[in-house]
C-alpha positions in Angstrom: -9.2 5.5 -38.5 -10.4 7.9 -35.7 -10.6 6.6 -31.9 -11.9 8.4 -29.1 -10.6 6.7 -25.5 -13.1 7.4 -22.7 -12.4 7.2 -19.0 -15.5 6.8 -17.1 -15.5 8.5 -13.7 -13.3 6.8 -10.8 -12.9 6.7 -7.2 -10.4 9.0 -7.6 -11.7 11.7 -10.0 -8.7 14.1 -10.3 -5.9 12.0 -9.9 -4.0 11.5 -12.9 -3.4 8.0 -14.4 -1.5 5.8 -16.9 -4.6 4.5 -19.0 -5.4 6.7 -21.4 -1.2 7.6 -22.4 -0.1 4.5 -22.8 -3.4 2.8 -24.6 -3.4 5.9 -27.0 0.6 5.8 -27.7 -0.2 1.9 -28.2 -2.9 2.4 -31.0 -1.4 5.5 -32.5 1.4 3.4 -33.5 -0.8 1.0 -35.2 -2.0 4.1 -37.1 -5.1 4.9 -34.9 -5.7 9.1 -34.8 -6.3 9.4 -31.4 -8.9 11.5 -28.9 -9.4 10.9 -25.6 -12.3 12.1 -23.1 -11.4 11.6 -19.2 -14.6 12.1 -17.9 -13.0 12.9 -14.4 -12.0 16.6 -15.6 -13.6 17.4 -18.6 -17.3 16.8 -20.0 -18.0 13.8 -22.3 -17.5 14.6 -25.7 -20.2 12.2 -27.3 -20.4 13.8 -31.0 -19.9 11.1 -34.1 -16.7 9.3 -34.3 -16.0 6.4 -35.8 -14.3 4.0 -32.7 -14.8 4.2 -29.5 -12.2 2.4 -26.7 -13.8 2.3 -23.2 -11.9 1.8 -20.0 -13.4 0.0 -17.1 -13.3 -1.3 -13.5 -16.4 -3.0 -12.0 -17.9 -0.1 -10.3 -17.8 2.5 -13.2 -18.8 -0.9 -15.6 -22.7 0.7 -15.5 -21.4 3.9 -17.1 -19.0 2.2 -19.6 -22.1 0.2 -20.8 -24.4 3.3 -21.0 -21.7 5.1 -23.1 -21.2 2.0 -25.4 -25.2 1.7 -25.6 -25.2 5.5 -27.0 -22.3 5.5 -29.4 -23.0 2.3 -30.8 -27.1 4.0 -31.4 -24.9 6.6 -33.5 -23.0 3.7 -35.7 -19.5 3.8 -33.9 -17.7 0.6 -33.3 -16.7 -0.2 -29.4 -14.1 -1.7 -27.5 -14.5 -2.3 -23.9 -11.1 -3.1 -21.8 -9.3 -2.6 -18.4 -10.0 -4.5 -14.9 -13.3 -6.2 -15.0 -13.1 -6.5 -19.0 -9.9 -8.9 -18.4 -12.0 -10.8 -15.4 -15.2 -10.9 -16.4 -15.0 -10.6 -20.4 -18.6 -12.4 -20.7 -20.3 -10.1 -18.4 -18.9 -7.0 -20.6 -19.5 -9.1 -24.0 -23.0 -8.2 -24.8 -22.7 -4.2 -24.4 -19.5 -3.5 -27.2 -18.5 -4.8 -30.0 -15.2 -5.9 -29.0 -13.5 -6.8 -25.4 -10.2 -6.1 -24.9 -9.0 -8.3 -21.9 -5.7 -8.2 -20.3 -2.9 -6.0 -21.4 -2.9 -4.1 -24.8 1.1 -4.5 -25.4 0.8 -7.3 -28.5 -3.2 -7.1 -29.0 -2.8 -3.4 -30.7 -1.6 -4.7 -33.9 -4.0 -7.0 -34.7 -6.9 -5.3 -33.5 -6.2 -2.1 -35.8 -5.3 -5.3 -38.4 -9.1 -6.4 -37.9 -10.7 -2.5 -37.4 -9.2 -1.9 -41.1 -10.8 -5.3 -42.4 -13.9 -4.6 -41.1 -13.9 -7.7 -39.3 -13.8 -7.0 -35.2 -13.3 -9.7 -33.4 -15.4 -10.2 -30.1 -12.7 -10.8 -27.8 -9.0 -10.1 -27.9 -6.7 -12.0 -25.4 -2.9 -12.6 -25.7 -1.6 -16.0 -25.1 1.0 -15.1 -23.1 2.0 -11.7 -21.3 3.8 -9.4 -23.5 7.2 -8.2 -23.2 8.0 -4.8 -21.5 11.5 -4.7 -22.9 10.2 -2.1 -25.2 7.6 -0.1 -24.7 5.6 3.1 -26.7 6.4 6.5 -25.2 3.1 7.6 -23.0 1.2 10.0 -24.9 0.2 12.4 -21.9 -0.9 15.0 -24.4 -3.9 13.0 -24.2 -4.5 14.2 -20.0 -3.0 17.5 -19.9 -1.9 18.3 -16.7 -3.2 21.4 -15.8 -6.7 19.3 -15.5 -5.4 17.1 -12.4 -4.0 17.7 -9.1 -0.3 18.7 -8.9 0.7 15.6 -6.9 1.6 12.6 -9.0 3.6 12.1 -12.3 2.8 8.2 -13.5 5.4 6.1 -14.2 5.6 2.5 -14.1 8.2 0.0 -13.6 7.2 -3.4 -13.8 4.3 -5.2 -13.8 3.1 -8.4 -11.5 3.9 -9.9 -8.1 4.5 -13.0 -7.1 1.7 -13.2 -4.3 -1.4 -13.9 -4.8 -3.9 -12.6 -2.4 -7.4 -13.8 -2.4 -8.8 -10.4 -3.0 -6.4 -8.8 -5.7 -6.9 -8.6 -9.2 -3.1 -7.9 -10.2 -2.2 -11.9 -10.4 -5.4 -12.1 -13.7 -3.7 -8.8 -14.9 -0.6 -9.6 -14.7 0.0 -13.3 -14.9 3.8 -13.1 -14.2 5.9 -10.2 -12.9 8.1 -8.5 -15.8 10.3 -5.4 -15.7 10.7 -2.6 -18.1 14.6 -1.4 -19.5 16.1 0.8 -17.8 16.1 3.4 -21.0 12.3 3.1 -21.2 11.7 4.5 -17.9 14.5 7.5 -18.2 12.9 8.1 -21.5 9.5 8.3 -19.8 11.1 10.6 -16.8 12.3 13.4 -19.6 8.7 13.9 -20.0 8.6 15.0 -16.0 6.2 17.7 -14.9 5.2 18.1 -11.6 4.8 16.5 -8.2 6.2 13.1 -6.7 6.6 10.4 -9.1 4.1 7.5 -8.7 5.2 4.1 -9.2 2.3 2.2 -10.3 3.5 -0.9 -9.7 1.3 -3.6 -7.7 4.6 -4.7 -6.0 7.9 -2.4 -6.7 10.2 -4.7 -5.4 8.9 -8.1 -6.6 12.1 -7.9 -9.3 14.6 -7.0 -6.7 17.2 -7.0 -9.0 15.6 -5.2 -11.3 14.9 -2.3 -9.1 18.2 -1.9 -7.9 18.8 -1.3 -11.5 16.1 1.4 -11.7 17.5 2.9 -8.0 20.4 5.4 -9.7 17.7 6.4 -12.6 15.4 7.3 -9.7 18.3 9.3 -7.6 19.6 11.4 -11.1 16.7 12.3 -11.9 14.8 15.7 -12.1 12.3 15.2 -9.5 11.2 16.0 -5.8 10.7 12.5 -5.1 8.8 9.4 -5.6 6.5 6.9 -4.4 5.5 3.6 -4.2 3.9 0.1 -2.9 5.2 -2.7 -1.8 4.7 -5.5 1.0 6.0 -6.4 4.2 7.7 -8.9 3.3 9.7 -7.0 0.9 10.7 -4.2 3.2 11.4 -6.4 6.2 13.6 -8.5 4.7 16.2 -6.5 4.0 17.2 -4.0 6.9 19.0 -1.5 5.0 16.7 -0.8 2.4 15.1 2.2 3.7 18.5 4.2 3.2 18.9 3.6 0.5 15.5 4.6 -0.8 15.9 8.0 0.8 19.1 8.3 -0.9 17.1 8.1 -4.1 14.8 10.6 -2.6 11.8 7.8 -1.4 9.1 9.9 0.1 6.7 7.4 1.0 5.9 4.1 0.9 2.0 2.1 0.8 2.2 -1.1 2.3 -1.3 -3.5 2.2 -1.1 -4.5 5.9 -4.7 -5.4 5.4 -5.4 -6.5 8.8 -4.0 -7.5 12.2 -5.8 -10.6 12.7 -3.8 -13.6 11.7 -7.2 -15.7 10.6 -8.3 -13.0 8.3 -5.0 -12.8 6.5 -5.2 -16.5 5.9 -8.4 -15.8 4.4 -6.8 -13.5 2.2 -4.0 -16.0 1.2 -1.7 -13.2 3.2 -0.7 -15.4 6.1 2.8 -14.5 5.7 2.1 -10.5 6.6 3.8 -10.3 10.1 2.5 -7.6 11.7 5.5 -7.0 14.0 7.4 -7.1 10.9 5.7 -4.1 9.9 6.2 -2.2 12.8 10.2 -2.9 12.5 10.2 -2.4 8.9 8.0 1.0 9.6 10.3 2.3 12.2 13.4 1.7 9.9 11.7 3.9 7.0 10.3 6.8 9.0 13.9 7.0 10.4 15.3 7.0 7.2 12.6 10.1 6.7 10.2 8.5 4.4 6.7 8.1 5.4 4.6 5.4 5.6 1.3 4.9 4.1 -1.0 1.6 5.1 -3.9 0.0 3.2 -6.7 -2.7 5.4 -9.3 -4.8 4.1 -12.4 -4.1 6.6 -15.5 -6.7 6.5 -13.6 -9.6 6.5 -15.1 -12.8 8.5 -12.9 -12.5 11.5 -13.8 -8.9 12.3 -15.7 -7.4 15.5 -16.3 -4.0 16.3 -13.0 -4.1 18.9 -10.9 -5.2 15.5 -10.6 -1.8 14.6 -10.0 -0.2 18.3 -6.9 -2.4 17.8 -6.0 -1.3 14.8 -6.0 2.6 15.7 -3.6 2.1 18.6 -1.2 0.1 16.2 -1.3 2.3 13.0 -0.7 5.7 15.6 2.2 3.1 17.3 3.7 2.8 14.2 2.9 6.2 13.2 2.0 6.2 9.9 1.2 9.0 7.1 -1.9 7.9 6.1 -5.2 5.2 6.0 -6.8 3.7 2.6 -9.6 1.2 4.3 -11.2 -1.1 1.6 -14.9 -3.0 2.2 -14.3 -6.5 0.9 -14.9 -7.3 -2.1 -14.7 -9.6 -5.5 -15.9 -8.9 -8.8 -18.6 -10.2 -10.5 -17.7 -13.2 -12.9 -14.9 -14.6 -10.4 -15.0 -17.7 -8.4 -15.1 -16.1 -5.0 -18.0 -14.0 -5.7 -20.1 -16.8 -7.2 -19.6 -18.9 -3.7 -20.4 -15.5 -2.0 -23.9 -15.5 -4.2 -24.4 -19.3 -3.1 -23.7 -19.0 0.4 -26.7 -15.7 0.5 -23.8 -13.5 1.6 -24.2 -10.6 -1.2 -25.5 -7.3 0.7 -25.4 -5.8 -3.0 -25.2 -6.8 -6.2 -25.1 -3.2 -7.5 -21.9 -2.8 -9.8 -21.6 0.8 -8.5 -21.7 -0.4 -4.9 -18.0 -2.4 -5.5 -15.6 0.4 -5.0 -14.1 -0.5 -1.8 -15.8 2.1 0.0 -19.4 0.0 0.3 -20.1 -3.0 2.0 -21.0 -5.6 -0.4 -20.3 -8.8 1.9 -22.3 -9.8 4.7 -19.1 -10.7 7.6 -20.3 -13.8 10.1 -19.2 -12.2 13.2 -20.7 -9.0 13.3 -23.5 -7.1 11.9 -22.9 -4.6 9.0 -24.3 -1.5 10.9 -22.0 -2.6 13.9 -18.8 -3.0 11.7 -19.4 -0.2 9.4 -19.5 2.0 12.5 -16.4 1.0 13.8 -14.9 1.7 10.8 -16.1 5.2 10.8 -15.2 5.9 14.3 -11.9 4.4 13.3 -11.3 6.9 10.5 -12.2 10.1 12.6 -10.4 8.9 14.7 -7.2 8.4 12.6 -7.5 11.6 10.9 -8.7 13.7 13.4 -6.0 16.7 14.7 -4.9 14.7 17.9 -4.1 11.4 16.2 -2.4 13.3 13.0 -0.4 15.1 15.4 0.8 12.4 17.4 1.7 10.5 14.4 4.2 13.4 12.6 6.4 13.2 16.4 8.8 10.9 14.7 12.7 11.9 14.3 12.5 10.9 10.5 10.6 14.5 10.0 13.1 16.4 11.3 15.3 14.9 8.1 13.6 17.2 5.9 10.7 19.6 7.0 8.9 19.6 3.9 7.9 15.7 4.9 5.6 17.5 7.6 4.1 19.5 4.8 3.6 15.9 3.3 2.5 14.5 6.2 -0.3 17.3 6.7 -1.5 17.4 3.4 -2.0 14.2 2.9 -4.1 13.8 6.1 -6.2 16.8 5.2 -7.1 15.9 2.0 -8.1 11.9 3.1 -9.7 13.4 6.1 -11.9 15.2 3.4 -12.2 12.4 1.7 -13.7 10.0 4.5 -15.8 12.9 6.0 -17.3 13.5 2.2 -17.9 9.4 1.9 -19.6 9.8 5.5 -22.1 13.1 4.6 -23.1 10.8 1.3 -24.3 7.7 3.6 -26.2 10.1 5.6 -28.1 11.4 2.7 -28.5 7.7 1.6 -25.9 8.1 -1.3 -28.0 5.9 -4.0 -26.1 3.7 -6.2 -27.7 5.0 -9.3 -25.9 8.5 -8.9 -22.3 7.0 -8.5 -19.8 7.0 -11.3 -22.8 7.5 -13.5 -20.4 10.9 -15.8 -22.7 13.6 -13.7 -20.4 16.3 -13.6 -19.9 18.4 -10.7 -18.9 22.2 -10.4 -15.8 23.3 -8.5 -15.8 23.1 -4.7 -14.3 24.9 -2.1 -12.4 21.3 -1.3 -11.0 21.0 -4.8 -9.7 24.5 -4.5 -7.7 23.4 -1.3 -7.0 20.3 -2.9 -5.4 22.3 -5.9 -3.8 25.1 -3.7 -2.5 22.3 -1.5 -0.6 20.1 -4.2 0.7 23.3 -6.2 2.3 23.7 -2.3 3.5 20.6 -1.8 5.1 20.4 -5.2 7.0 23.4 -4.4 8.1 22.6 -0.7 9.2 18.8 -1.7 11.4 20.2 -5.0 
């Protein structure tokens, strides 16, 4: 049985991922011959073939139909899993065969079992989370890494977190929080190729116990560094945790701060982000010398233009790296959306338009033009040469200089990325043309992207 695994475009196209390695490892072990297609760095490869296995979130969803629509036409059988498979498997239903939801660790078995039989079953969920005390090797024949920027080598950890905030999808993903053995993960790190390692975990210290297991696997191994997310209330409750993740050569940390404003964390079920905590827990890991990197949720009910004023002067107080700003948004097929759609609140129902990086929510204190405005401002602002400046003065820097190399880098190439997002909304950026497997030539900013990581890489080992 011959599979080809398709990755539909994503927000970020060149950025290498987990998917396609560890899906194809899973069904090659069933006895699947295995393809993939990434359609972020290579061209789709549609010729006959006799299973297909789609990937999707909710904004590349449209694509991820289209592509089942034209294989099925040819007489291939296809599977549709990932993000908004697992939360909205009735939405994705009617466009495959097949719907994978939730994790493919214990499903693999029985659906090569059924592909053999000739008897596909229209959904596949597991009654209970598998276990990650073994796991298949990642296949990352299957995205060669020549094709993606030299700055992340995927590993992952665990999976889960205790929290559950309103607008995450990791709590239907991963129903409880479970930790992989500590041989898995060195066995995965011998495959090591270039730039920091990325753990993907939703919430790297949720298994604290756990991780200190993994902390002297991290430290030994062959690598520049890693990275990682986590909360605030991880990192500030325990003060002497930064050292000892720059003893295992942390080089930056993401923490969802998501907002200042301590009625829009409630809404987000985050009430217990502190955001003084964060500034102390900050200050302890940039002066250990690891940088830190901060996610917000912008559109939310209690924000006004002046929220993001605010939130300038605090992120450049706490000087941090870098600035990932999300619209609000919930996905189609979930309980908070469906109010949403009652209440008349939808700006969008497009699929493509729920990336983070479009307004889908209409917010009750301000206008959309007035808030999305401030958020622009907010973002030149952030990652223009006088704020990026004033955020590298920090003593943790002069711990190791290649961290301003980090710290520059990284602010050039989100700076790119914002100004990009901004020239499309000018030009009226239609829906209809995002995520839709157009592919685009080589640009002068993916060959400073490219010449940037192969730098980085090399400064940071």
């Amino acid at each position: 049985m011959r599979i080809r695994l398709i990755q539909p475009p994503l927000v970020q196209p060149r950025y290498r991922q987990l998917t396609l390695p560890v899906v194809g490892a899973e069904l090659a072990a069933q006895g699947f011959e295995v393809e993939a297609c990434d359609e972020n760095v290579e061209p789709l490869d549609d010729s006959p073939v006799e299973w297909v296995g789609i990937s999707c979130h909710v904004y590349n969803a449209p694509r991820a139909f289209e592509l089942a629509r034209r294989f099925r036409a040819q007489g291939s059988k296809v599977l549709i899993g990932g993000t908004f498979a697992t939360l909205a498997p009735e939405l994705v239903a009617p466009h495959c065969d097949g719907v994978v939801a939730g994790e493919l660790e214990g499903q693999a078995a029985e659906i090569a079992s059924d592909a053999r039989a000739g008897s596909l079953k229209p959904l596949y969920r597991a009654s209970a989370p598998p276990s990650l005390e073994h796991t298949v090797l990642p296949d990352l024949s299957l995205t060669p890494a020549e094709r993606y920027l030299k700055l992340n080598f995927p590993l992952e950890i665990t999976r889960g977190c205790r929290f559950a905030c309103r607008f995450c999808t990791s709590s239907a993903l991963f129903p409880t929080t479970r930790s992989r053995s500590v041989e898995d993960v060195e066995r995965d790190l011998e495959q090591y190729d270039h730039g920091l390692v990325e753990l993907l975990d939703v919430n790297f210290l949720d298994d604290r116990p756990a991780f200190e297991r993994m902390l002297p696997v991290l430290q030994r191994a062959r690598i520049p560094g890693w990275t990682a997310q986590t909360t605030v209330a991880d990192l500030a409750g325990d003060p002497g945790l930064a050292d000892r993740l720059a003893a295992a050569r942390c080089r930056s940390v993401f923490v969802g701060l998501e907002t200042l404003s301590p009625e829009g964390l409630r809404s987000l079920n985050k009430g217990w982000v502190k955001p003084q905590a964060f500034l102390e827990a900050a200050r302890r890991l940039r002066e250990a010398g690891i940088l830190v990197q901060v996610g917000l949720v912008v559109g939310l009910d209690s924000d006004v233009p002046e929220t993001f004023e605010r939130a300038g002067d605090f992120l450049e107080q706490a000087r941090v790296q870098s600035l990932i700003v999300s619209w609000l948004h919930y996905y189609p097929g979930t309980e908070p959306y469906r109010a949403l759609k009652r209440e008349g609140r939808l700006v969008s129902e497009d699929l493509r338009d729920f990336d983070g990086n479009h307004l889908t929510v209409r917010p009750l204190r301000a206008e959309p033009e007035a808030l999305q405005t401030a958020v622009s401002e907010l973002l030149r602002r952030f990652y223009g040469p006088r704020s990026v400046a004033r955020r590298a003065l920090h003593a943790g820097i002069a711990k190791d200089p290649a961290q301003l190399a980090h710290h520059l880098f990284f602010n050039a190439m989100m700076g790119s990325y914002y100004r990009n997002l901004e020239r499309l909304a000018e030009r009226g950026d239609p829906p209809e043309r995002r995520y839709m497997g157009r592919a685009a030539g080589a640009t002068l900013e993916d060959a400073a992207a490219d010449a940037g990581s192969w730098l980085l890489d090399r400064l940071l080992s």
